[in-house]
SEVO-8890 format. One record per residue: x, y, z of N, C-alpha, C, O in turn; residue number from 1; chain; residue in one letter. Coordinates in steps of 0.001 Angstrom, whole numbers, always signed. Layout:
BEGIN
{site {X, Y, Z}, {X, Y, Z}, {X, Y, Z}, {X, Y, Z}, NUM, 'A', 'A'} ...
This chain:
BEGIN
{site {-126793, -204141, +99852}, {-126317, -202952, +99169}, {-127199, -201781, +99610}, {-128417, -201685, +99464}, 1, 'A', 'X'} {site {-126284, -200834, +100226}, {-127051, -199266, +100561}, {-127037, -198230, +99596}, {-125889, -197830, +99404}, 2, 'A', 'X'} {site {-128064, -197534, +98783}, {-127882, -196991, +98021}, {-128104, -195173, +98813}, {-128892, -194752, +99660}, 3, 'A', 'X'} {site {-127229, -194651, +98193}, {-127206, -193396, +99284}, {-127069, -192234, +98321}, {-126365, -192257, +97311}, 4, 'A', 'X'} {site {-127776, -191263, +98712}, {-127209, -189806, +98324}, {-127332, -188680, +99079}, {-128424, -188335, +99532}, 5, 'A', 'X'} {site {-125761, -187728, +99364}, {-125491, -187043, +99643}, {-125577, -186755, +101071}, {-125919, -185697, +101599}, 6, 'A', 'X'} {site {-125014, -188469, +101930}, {-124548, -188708, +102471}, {-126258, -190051, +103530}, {-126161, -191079, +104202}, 7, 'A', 'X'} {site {-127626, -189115, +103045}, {-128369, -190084, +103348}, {-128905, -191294, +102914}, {-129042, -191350, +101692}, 8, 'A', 'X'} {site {-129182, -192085, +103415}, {-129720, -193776, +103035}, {-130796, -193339, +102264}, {-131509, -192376, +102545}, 9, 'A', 'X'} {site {-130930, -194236, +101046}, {-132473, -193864, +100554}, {-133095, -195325, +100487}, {-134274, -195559, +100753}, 10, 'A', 'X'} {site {-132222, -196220, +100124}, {-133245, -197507, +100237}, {-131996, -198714, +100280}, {-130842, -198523, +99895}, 11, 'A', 'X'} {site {-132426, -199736, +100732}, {-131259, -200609, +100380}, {-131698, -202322, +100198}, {-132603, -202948, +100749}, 12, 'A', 'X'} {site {-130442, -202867, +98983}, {-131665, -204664, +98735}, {-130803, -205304, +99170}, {-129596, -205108, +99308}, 13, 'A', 'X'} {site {-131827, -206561, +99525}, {-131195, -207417, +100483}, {-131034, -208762, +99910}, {-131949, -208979, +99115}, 14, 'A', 'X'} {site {-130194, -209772, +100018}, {-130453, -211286, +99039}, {-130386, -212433, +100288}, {-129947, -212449, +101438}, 15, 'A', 'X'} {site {-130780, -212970, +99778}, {-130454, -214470, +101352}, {-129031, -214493, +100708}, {-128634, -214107, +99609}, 16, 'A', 'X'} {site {-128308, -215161, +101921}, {-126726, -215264, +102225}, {-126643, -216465, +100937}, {-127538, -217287, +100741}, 17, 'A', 'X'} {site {-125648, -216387, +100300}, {-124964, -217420, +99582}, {-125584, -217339, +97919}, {-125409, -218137, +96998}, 18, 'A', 'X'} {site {-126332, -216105, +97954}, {-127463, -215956, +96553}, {-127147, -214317, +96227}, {-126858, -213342, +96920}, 19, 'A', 'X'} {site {-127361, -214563, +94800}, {-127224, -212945, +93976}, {-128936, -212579, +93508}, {-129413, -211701, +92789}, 20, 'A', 'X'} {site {-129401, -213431, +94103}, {-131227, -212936, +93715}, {-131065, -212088, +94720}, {-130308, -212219, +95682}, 21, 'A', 'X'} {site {-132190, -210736, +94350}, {-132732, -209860, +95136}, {-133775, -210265, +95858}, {-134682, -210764, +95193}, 22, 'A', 'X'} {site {-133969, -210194, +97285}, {-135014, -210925, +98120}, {-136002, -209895, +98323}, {-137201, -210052, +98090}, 23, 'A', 'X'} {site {-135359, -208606, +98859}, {-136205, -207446, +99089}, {-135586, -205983, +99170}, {-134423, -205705, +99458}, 24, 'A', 'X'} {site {-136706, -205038, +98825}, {-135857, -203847, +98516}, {-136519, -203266, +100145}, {-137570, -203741, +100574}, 25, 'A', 'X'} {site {-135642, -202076, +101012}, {-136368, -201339, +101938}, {-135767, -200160, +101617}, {-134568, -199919, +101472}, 26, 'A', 'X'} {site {-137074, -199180, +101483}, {-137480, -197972, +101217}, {-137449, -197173, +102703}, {-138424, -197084, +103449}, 27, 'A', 'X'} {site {-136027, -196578, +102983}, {-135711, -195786, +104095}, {-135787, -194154, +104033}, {-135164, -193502, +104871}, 28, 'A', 'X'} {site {-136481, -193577, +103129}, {-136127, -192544, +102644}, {-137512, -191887, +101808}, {-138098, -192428, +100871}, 29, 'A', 'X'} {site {-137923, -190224, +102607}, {-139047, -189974, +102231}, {-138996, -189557, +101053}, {-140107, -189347, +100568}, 30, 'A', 'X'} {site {-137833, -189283, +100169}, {-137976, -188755, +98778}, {-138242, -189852, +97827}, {-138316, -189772, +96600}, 31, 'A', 'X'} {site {-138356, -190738, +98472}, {-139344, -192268, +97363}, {-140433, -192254, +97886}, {-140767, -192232, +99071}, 32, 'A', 'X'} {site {-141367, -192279, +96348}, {-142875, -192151, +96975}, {-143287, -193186, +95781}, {-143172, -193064, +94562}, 33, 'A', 'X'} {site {-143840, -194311, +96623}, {-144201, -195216, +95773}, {-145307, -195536, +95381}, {-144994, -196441, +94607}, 34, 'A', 'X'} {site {-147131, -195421, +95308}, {-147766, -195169, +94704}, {-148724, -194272, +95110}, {-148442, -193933, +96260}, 35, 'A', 'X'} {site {-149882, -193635, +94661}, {-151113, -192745, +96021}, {-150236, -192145, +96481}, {-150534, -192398, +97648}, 36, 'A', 'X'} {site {-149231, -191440, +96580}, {-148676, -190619, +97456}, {-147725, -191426, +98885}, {-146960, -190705, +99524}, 37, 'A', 'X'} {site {-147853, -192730, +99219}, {-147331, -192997, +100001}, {-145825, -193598, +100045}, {-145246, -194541, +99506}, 38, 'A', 'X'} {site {-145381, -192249, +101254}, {-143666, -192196, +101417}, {-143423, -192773, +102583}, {-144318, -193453, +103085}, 39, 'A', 'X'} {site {-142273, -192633, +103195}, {-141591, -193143, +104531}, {-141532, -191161, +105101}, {-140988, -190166, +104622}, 40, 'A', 'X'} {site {-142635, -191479, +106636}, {-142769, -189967, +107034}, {-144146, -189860, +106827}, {-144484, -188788, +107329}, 41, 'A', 'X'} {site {-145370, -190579, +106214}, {-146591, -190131, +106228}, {-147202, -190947, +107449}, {-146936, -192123, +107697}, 42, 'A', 'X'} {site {-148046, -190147, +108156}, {-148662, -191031, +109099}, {-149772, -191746, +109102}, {-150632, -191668, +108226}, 43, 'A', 'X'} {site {-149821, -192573, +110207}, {-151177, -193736, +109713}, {-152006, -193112, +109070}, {-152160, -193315, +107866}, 44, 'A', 'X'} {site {-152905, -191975, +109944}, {-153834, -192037, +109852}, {-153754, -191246, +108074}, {-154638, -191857, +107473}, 45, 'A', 'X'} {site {-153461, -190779, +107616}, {-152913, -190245, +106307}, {-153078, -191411, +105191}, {-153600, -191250, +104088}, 46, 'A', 'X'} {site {-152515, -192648, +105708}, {-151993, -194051, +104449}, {-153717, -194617, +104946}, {-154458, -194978, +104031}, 47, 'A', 'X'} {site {-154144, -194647, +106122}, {-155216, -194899, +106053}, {-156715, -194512, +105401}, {-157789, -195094, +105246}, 48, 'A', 'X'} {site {-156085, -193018, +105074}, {-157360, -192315, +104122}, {-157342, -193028, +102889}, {-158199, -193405, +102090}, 49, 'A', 'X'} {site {-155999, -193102, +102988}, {-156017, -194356, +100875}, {-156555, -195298, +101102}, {-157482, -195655, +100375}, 50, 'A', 'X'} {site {-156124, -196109, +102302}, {-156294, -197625, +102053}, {-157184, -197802, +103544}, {-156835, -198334, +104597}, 51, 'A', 'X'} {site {-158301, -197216, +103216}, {-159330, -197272, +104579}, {-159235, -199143, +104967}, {-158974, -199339, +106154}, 52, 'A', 'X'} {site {-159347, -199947, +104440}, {-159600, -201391, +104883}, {-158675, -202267, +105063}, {-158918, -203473, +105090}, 53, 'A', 'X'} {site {-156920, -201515, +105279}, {-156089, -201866, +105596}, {-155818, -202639, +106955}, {-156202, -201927, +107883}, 54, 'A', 'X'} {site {-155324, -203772, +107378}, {-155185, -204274, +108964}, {-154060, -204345, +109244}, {-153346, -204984, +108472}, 55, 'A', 'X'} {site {-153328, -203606, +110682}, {-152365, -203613, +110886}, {-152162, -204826, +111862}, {-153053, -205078, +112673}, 56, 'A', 'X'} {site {-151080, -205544, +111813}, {-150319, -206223, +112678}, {-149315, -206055, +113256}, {-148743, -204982, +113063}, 57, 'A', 'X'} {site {-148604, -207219, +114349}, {-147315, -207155, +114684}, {-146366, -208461, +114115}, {-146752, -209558, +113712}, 58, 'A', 'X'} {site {-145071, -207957, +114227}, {-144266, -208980, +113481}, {-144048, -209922, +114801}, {-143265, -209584, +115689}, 59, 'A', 'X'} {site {-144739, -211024, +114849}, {-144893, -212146, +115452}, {-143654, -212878, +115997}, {-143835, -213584, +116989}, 60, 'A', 'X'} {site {-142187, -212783, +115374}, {-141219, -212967, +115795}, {-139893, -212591, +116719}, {-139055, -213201, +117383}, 61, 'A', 'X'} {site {-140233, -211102, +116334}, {-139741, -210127, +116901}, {-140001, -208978, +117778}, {-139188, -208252, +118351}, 62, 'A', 'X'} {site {-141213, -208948, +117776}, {-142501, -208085, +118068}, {-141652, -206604, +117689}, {-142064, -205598, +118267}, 63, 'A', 'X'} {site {-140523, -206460, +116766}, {-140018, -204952, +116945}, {-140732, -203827, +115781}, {-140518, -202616, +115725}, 64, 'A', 'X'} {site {-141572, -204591, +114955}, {-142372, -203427, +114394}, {-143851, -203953, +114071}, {-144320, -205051, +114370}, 65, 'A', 'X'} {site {-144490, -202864, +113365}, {-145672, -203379, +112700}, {-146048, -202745, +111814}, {-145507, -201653, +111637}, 66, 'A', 'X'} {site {-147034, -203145, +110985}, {-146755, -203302, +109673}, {-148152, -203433, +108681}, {-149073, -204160, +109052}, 67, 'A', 'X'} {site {-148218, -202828, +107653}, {-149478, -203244, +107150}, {-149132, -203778, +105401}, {-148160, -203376, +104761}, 68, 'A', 'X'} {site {-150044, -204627, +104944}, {-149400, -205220, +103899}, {-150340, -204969, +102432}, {-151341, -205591, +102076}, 69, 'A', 'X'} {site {-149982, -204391, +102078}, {-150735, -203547, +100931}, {-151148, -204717, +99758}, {-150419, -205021, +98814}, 70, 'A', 'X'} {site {-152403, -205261, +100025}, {-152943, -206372, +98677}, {-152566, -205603, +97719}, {-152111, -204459, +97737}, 71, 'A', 'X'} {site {-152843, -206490, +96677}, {-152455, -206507, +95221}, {-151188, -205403, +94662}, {-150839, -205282, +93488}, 72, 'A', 'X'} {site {-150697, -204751, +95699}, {-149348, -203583, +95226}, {-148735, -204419, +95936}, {-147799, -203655, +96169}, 73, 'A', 'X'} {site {-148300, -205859, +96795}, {-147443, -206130, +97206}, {-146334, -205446, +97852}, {-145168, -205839, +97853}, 74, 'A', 'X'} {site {-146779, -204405, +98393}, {-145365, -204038, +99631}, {-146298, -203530, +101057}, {-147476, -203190, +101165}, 75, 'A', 'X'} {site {-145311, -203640, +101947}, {-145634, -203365, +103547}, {-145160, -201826, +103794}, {-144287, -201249, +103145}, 76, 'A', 'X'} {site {-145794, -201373, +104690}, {-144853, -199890, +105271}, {-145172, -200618, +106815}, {-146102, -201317, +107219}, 77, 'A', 'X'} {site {-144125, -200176, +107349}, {-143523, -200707, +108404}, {-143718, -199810, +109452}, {-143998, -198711, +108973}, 78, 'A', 'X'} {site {-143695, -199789, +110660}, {-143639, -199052, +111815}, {-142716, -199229, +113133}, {-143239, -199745, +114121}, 79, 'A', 'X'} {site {-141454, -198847, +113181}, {-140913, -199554, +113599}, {-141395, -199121, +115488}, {-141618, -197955, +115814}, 80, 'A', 'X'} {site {-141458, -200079, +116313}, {-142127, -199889, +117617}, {-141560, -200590, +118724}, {-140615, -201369, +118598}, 81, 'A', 'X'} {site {-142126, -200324, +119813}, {-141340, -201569, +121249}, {-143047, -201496, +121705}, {-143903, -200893, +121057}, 82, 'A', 'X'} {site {-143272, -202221, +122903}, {-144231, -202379, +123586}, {-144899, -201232, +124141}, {-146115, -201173, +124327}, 83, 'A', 'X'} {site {-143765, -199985, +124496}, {-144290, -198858, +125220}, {-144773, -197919, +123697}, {-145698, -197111, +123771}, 84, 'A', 'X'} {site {-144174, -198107, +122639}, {-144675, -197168, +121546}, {-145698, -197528, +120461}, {-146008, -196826, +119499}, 85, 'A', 'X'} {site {-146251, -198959, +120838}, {-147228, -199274, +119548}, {-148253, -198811, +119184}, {-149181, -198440, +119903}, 86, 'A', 'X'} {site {-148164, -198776, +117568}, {-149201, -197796, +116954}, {-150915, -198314, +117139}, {-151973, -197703, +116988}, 87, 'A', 'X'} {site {-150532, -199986, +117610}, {-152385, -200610, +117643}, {-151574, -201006, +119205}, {-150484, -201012, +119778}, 88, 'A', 'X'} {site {-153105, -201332, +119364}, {-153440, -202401, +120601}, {-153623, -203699, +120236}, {-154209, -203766, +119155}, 89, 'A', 'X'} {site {-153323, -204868, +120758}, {-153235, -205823, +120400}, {-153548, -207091, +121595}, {-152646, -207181, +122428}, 90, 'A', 'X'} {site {-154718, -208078, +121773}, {-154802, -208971, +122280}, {-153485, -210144, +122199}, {-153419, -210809, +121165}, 91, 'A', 'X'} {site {-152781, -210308, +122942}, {-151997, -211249, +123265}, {-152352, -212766, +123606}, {-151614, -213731, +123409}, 92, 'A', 'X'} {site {-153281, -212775, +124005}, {-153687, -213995, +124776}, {-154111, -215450, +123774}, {-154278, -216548, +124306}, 93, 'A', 'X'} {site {-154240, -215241, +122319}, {-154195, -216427, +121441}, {-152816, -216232, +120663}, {-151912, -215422, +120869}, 94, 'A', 'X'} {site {-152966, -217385, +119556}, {-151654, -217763, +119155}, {-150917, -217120, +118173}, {-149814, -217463, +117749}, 95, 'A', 'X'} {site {-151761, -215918, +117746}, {-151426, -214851, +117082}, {-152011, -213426, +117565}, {-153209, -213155, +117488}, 96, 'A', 'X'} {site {-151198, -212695, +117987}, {-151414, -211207, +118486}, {-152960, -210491, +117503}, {-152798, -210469, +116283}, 97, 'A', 'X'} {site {-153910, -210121, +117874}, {-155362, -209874, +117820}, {-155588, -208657, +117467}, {-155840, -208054, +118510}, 98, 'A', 'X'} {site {-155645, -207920, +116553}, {-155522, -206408, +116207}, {-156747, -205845, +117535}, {-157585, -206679, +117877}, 99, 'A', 'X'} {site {-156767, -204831, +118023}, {-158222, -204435, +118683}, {-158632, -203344, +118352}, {-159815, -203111, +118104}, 100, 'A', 'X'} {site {-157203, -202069, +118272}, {-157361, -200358, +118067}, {-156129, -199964, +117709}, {-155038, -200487, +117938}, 101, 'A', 'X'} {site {-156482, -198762, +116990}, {-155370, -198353, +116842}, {-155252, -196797, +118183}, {-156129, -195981, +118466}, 102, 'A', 'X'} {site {-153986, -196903, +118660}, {-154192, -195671, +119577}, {-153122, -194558, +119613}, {-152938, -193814, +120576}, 103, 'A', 'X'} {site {-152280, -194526, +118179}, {-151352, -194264, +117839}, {-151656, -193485, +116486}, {-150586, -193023, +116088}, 104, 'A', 'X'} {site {-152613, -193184, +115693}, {-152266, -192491, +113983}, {-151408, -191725, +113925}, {-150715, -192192, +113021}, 105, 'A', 'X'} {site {-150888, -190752, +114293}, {-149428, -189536, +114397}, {-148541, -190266, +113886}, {-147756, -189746, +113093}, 106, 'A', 'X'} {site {-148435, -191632, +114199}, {-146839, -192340, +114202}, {-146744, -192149, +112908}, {-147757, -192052, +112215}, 107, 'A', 'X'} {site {-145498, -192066, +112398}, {-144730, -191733, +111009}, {-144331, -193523, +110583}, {-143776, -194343, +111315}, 108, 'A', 'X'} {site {-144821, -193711, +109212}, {-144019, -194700, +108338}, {-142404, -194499, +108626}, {-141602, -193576, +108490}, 109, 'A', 'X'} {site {-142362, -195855, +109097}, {-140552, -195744, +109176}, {-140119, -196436, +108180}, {-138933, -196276, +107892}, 110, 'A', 'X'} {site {-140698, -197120, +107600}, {-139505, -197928, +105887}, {-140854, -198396, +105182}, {-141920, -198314, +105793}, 111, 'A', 'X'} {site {-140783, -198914, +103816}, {-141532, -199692, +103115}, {-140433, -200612, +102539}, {-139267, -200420, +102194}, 112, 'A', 'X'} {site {-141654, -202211, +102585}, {-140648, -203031, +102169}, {-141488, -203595, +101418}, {-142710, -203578, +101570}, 113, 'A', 'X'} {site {-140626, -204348, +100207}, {-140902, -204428, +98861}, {-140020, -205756, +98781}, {-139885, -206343, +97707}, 114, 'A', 'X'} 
């Protein structure tokens, strides 16, 4: 379900197939600001002044974004990326991608997911 106004997406929930439970909500839309100030549109280095000890990763399956996962508030803001646009650097060479730098802060939050 896409919930929309005035013609833009603002967030939309998702359920696993064959179920009416809500699995997850994504926050597409900078006029939701969900706690500290952080919206979809603020950039790293910005979400990083809140949450200085934050670690970003990549989504290991897909490699199409990355993502940081906010302890105890339970939600992620997302970054959505390809290989030529990522917001960190990342060691490849073990069995999980290796945070090293970030060489990207400008990049804009593209969704939060909840």
């Amino acid at each position: 379900i896409t919930v929309r106004n005035e013609g833009k997406s603002l967030f939309f929930v998702w359920t696993m197939q064959g179920n009416d439970t809500i699995t997850g909500i994504e926050i597409l839309s900078d006029k939701i600001i969900i706690n500290n100030g952080v919206h979809v549109g603020m950039t790293l280095r910005d979400f990083l002044k809140k949450y200085p000890k934050s670690k970003i990763a990549v989504d290991e399956l897909t490699l199409d974004y990355e993502y940081i996962h906010v302890p105890g508030l339970d939600y992620r803001v997302d970054f959505l990326t390809t290989d030529s646009t990522r917001v960190a650097e990342f060691d490849y060479s073990t069995t999980e991608p290796t945070f090293i730098s970030i060489i990207r802060p400008k990049t804009k939050i593209s969704r939060i997911s909840i």
